[in-house]
LOMIGU-311007 format. One record per residue (C-alpha): residue number from 1; residue in one letter; x, y, z. Coordinates in pm, whole numbers, padded with zeros to 5 digits, always signed. Each point is the difference from the previous one (the first is absolute). Layout:
<atoms>
(atom NUM,'a',(X,Y,Z))
...
</atoms>
This chain:
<atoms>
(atom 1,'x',(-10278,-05797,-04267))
(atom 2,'x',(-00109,+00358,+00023))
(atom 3,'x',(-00105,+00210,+00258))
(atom 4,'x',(-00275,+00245,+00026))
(atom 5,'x',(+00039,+00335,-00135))
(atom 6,'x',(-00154,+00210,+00287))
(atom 7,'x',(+00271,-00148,+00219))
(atom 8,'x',(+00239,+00285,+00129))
(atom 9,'x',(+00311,-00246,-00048))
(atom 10,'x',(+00201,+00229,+00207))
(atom 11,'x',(-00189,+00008,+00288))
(atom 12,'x',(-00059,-00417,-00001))
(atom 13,'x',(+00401,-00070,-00073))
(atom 14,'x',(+00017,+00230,+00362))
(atom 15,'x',(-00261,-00190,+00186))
(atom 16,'x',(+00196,-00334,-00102))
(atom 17,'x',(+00273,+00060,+00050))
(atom 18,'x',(-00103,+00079,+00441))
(atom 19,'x',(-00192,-00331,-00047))
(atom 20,'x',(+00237,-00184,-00132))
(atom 21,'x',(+00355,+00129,+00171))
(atom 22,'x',(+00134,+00062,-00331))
(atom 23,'x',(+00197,+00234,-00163))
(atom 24,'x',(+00056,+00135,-00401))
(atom 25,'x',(+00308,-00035,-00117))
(atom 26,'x',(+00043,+00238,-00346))
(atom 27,'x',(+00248,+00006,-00251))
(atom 28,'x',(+00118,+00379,-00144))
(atom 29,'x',(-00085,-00157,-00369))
(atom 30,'x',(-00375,-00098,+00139))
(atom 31,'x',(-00292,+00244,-00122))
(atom 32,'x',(-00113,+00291,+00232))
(atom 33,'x',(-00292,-00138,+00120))
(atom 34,'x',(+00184,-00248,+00172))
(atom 35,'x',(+00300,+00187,+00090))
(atom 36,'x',(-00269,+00188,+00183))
(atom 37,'x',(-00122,-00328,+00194))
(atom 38,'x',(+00345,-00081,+00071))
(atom 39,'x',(+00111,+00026,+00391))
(atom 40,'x',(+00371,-00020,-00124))
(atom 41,'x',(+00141,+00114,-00423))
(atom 42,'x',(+00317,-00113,-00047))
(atom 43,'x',(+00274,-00229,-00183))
(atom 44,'x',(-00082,-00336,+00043))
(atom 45,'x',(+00253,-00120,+00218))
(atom 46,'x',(-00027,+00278,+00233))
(atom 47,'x',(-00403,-00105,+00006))
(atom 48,'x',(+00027,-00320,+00088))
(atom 49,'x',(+00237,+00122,+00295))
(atom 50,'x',(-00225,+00239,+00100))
(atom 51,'x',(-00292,-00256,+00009))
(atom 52,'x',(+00277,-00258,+00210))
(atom 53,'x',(-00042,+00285,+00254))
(atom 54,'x',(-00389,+00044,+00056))
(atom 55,'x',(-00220,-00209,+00203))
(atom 56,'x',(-00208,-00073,-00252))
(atom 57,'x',(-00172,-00353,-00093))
(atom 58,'x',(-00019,+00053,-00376))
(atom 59,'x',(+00217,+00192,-00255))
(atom 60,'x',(-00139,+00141,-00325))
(atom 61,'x',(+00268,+00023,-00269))
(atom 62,'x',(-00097,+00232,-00251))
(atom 63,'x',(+00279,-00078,-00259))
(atom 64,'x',(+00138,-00280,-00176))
(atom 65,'x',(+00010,-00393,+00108))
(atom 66,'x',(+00360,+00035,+00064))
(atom 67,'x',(-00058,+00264,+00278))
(atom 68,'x',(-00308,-00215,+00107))
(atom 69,'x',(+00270,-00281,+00035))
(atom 70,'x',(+00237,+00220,+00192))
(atom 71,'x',(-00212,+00140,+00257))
(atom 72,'x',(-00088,-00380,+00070))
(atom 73,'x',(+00405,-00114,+00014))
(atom 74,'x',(+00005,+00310,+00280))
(atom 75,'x',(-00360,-00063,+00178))
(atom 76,'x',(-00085,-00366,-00015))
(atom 77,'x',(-00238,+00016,+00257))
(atom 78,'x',(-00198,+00219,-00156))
(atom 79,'x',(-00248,-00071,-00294))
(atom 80,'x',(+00117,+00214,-00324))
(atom 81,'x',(-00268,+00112,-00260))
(atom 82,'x',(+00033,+00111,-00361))
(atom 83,'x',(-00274,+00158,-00187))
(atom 84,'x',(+00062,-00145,-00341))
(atom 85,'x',(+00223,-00346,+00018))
(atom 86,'x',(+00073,+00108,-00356))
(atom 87,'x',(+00200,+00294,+00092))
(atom 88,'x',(+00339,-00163,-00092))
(atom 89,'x',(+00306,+00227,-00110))
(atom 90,'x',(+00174,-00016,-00324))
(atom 91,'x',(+00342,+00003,+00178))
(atom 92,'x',(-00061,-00301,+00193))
(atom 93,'x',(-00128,-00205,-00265))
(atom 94,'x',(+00302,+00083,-00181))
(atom 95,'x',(+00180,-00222,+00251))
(atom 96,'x',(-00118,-00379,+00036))
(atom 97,'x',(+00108,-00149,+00260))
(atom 98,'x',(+00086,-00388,-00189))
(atom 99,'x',(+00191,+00261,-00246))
(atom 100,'x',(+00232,+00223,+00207))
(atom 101,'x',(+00061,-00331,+00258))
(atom 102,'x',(+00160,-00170,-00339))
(atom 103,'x',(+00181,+00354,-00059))
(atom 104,'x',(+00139,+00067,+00368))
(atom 105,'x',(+00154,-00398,-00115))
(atom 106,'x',(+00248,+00184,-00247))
(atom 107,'x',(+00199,+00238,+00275))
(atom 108,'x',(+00003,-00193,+00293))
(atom 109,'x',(+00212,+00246,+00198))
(atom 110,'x',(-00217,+00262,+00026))
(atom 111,'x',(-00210,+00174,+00244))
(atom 112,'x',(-00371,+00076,-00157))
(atom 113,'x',(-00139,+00289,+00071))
(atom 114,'x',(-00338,+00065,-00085))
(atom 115,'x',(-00232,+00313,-00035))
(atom 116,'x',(-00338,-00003,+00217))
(atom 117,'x',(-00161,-00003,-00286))
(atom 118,'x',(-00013,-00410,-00105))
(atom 119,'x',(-00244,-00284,+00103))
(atom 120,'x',(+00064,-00181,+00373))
(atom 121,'x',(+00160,-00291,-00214))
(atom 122,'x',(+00329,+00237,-00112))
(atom 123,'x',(+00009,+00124,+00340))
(atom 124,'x',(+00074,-00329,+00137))
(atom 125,'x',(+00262,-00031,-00293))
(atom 126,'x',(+00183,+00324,+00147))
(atom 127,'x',(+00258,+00041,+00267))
(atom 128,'x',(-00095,+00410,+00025))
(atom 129,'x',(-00318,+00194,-00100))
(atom 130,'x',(+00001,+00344,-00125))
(atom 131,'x',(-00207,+00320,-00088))
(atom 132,'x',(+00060,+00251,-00206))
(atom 133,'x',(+00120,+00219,+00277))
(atom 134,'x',(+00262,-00235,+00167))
(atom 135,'x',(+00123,-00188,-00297))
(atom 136,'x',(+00301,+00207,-00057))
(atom 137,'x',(+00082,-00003,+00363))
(atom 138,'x',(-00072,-00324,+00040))
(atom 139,'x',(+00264,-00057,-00271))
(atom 140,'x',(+00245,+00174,+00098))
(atom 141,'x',(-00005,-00177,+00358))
(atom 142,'x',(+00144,-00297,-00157))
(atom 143,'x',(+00360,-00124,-00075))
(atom 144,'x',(+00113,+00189,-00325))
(atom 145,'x',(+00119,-00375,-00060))
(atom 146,'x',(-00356,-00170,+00011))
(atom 147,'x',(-00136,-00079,-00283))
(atom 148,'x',(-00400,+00101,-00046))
(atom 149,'x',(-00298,-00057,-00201))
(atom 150,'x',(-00258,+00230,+00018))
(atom 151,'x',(-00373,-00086,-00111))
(atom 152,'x',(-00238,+00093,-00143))
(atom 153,'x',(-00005,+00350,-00102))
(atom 154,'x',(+00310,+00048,-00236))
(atom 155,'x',(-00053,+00384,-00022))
(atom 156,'x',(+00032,-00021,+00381))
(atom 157,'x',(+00306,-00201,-00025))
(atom 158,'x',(+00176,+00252,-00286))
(atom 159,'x',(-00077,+00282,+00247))
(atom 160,'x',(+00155,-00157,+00268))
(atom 161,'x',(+00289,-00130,-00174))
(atom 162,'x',(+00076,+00338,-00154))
(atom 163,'x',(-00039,+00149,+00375))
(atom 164,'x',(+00217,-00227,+00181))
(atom 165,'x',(+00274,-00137,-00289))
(atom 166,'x',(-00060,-00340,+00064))
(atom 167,'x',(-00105,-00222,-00283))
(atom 168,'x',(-00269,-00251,+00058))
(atom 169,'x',(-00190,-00257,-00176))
(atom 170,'x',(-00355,+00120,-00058))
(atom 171,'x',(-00329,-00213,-00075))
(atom 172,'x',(-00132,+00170,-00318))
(atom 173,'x',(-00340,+00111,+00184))
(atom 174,'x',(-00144,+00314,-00019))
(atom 175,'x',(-00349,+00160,+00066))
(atom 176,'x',(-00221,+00078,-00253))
(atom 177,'x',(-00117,+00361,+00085))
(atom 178,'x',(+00377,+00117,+00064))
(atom 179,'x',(+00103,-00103,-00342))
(atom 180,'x',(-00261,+00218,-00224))
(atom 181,'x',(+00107,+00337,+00078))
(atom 182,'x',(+00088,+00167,-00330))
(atom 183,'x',(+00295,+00169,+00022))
(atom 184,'x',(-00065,+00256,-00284))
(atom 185,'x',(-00288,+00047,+00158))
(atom 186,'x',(+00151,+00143,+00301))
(atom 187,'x',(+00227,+00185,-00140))
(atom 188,'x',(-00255,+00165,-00200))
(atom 189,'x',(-00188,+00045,+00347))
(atom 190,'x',(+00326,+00188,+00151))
(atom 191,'x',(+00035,+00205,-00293))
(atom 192,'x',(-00377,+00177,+00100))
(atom 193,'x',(+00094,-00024,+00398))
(atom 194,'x',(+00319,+00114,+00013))
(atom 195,'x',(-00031,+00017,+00381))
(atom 196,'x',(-00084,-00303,+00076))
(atom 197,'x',(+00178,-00256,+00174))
(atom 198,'x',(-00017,-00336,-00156))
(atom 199,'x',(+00005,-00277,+00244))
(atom 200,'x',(-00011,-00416,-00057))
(atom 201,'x',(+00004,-00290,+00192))
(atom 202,'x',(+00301,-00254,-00022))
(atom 203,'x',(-00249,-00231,-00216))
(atom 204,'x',(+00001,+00211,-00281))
(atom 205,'x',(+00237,-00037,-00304))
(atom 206,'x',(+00347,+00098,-00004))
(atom 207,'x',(-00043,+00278,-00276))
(atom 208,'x',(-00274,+00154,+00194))
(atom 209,'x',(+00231,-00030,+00360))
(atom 210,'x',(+00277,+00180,-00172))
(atom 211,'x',(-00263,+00336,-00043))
(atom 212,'x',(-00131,-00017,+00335))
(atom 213,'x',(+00062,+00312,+00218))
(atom 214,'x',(-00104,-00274,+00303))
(atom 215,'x',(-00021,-00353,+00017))
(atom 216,'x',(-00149,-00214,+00313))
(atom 217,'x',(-00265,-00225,+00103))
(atom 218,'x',(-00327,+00086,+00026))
(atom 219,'x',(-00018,+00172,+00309))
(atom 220,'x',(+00302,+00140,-00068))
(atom 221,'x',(-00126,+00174,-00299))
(atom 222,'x',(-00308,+00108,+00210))
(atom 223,'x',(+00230,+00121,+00295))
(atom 224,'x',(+00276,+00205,-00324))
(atom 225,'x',(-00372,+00185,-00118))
(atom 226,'x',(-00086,+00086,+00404))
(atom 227,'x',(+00356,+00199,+00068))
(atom 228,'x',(+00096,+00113,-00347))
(atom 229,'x',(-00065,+00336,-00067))
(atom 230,'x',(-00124,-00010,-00363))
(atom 231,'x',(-00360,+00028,-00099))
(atom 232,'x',(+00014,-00281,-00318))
(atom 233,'x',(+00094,-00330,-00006))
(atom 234,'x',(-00007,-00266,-00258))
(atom 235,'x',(-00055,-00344,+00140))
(atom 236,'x',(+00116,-00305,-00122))
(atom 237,'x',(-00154,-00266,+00161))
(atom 238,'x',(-00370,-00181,+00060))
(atom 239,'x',(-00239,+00296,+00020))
(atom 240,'x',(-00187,-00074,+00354))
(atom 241,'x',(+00315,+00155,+00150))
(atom 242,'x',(-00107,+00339,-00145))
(atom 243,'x',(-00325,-00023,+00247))
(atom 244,'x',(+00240,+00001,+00244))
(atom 245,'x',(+00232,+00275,-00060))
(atom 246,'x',(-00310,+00221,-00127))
(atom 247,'x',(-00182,-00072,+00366))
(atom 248,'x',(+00414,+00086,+00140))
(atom 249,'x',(+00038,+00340,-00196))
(atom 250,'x',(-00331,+00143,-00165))
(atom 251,'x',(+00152,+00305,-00130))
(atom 252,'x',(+00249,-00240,-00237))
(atom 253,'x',(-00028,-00131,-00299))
(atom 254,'x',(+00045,-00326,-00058))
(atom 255,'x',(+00030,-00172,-00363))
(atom 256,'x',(-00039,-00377,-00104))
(atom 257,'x',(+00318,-00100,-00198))
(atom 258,'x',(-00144,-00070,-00386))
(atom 259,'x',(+00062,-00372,-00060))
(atom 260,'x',(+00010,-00135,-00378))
(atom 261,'x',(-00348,-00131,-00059))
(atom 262,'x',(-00285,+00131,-00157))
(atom 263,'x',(-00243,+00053,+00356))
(atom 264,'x',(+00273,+00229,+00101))
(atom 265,'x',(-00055,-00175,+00354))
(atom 266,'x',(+00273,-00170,+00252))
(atom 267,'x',(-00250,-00150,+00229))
(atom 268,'x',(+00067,-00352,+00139))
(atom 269,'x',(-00300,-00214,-00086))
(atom 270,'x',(+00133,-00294,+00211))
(atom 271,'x',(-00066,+00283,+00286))
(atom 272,'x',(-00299,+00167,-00147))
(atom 273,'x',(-00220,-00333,+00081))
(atom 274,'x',(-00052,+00077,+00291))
(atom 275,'x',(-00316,+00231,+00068))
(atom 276,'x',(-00183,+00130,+00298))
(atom 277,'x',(-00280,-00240,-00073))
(atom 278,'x',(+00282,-00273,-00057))
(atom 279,'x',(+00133,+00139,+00386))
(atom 280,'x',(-00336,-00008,+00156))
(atom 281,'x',(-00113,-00338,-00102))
(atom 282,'x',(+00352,-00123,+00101))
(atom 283,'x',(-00065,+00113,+00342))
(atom 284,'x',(-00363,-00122,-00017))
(atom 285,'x',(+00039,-00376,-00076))
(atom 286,'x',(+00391,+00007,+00129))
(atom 287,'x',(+00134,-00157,-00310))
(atom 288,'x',(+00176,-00033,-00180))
(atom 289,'x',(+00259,-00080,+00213))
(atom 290,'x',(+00386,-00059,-00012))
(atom 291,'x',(+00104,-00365,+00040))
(atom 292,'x',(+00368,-00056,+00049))
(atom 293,'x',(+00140,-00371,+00106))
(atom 294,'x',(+00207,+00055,+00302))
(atom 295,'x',(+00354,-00128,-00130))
(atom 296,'x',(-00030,+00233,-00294))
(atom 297,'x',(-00065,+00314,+00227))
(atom 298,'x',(+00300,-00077,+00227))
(atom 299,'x',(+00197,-00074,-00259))
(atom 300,'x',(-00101,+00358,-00151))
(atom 301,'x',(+00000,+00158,+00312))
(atom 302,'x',(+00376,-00082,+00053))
(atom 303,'x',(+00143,+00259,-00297))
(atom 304,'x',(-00207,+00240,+00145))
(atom 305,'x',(+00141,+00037,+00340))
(atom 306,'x',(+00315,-00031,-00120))
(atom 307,'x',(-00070,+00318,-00219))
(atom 308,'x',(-00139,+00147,+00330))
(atom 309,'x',(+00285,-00101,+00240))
(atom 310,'x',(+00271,+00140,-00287))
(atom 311,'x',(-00224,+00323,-00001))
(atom 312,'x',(+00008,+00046,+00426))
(atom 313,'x',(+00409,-00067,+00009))
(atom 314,'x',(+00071,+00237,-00270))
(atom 315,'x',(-00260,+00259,+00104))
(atom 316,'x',(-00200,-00032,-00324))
</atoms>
């Protein structure tokens, strides 16, 4: 399908979404175009809150299928769109479900806890979901006793080992644009900005963590580039952020971390599927849509409040 060139795709994603009582839900790692479409830019769990809140009848997920699937385990009533179906997440598909349900098997006395980032089918394999944001806290709200594995991301789960002291079994998962930033790359790159901060998210490798002047989720990188006082930063994570922090503090300067590949480019292409043609036909025709059986989104839905009721008692 294609649309017509002389439509203004801006202006028609506006009128549909008043006709239709829906709202655009955009990832930070999603191209500008759509970020600009977007009524809320975020992390995707904090999306798919955010959408749980609104009256609306239909949520647009401009992301990934696993965000898709957890805006759904939050807002069953409501009818969740993806632009592409195809927008999948190398993280995720690290992580089958048949696989890591025959792995949990070999440490039975452990509590799983599982980054937001994994299909609806891990969820439901979890006792606790995490983000990048929480995870250490999250940790650290447990018995120093329990025993945990942590899945999928293992950079995630170094990180938050070496920040709490607590030793954990980790799912060897990791996500593909997080592992190609070249480390003599960026060193090189510090060398000519010597004033500029270096910042990563958790996702990243260990070697590149252990250079990082800053190291959060993605909005916390955005929010470290907002109050910190220098003008350059060096960013290691999925470019879209930079849209972000450029639109946050014009008079910065804001460099993509080199990865080690011969585009010189650290753009997600799971995430890059989607297009503003892509979000306007969505809207259009209404499909495709997120279908979830009901057991599975309970069951899913379950490690996910618990994350959020640990959160509220310990003031997270």
């Amino acid at each position: 399908m294609f649309t017509d060139t002389s439509i203004d795709l801006f202006s028609e994603i506006k009128k549909l979404k008043k006709e239709k009582n829906a709202i655009i839900l955009a990832h930070y790692y999603q191209e500008p175009d759509i970020q600009d479409a977007a009524d809320f830019i975020g992390d995707s769990l904090g999306l798919s809150q955010q959408a749980a809140k609104t009256k609306a009848d239909i949520i647009v997920f401009a992301g990934v299928h696993f965000m898709a699937e957890t805006a759904k385990i939050l807002s069953p009533q409501k009818k969740v769109l993806l632009p592409d179906l195809n927008a999948g997440c190398s993280l995720a598909d690290a992580c089958p479900a048949d696989k890591f349900s025959e792995f949990k098997k070999k440490y039975p006395n452990h509590i799983v806890i599982t980054y937001v980032n994994c299909s609806a089918e891990i969820k439901a394999l979890s006792d606790i979901v995490c983000t990048s944001s929480n995870a250490q806290k999250i940790v650290e709200t447990l018995p120093k006793e329990q025993k945990i594995i942590f899945a999928p991301d293992k950079n995630l789960g170094r990180y938050i080992e070496k920040q709490t002291g607590r030793k954990m079994v980790l799912w060897d998962g990791s996500c593909m644009v997080h592992e190609i930033f070249s480390l003599k790359k960026i060193m090189q790159l510090k060398e000519q900005h010597p004033k500029a901060k270096f910042i990563a998210h958790p996702e990243c490798e260990e070697s590149v963590l252990q250079i990082a002047d800053y190291i959060g989720s993605t909005t916390g990188l955005l929010n470290y580039t907002i109050k910190n006082q220098e003008k350059e930063f060096i960013v290691a994570t999925e470019s879209g952020i930079i849209y972000q922090m450029q639109k946050a503090s014009p008079e910065k300067i804001f460099i993509p971390a080199p990865p080690n590949n011969s585009c010189a480019c650290n753009d997600c292409p799971h995430m890059k599927l989607n297009t503003l043609e892509k979000l306007y036909l969505c809207m259009e025709y209404e499909t495709p849509e997120l279908i979830m059986d009901e057991g599975l989104r309970e069951a899913a839905r379950k490690p996910i409040e618990r994350m959020l009721d640990i959160s509220a008692k310990a003031g997270l």
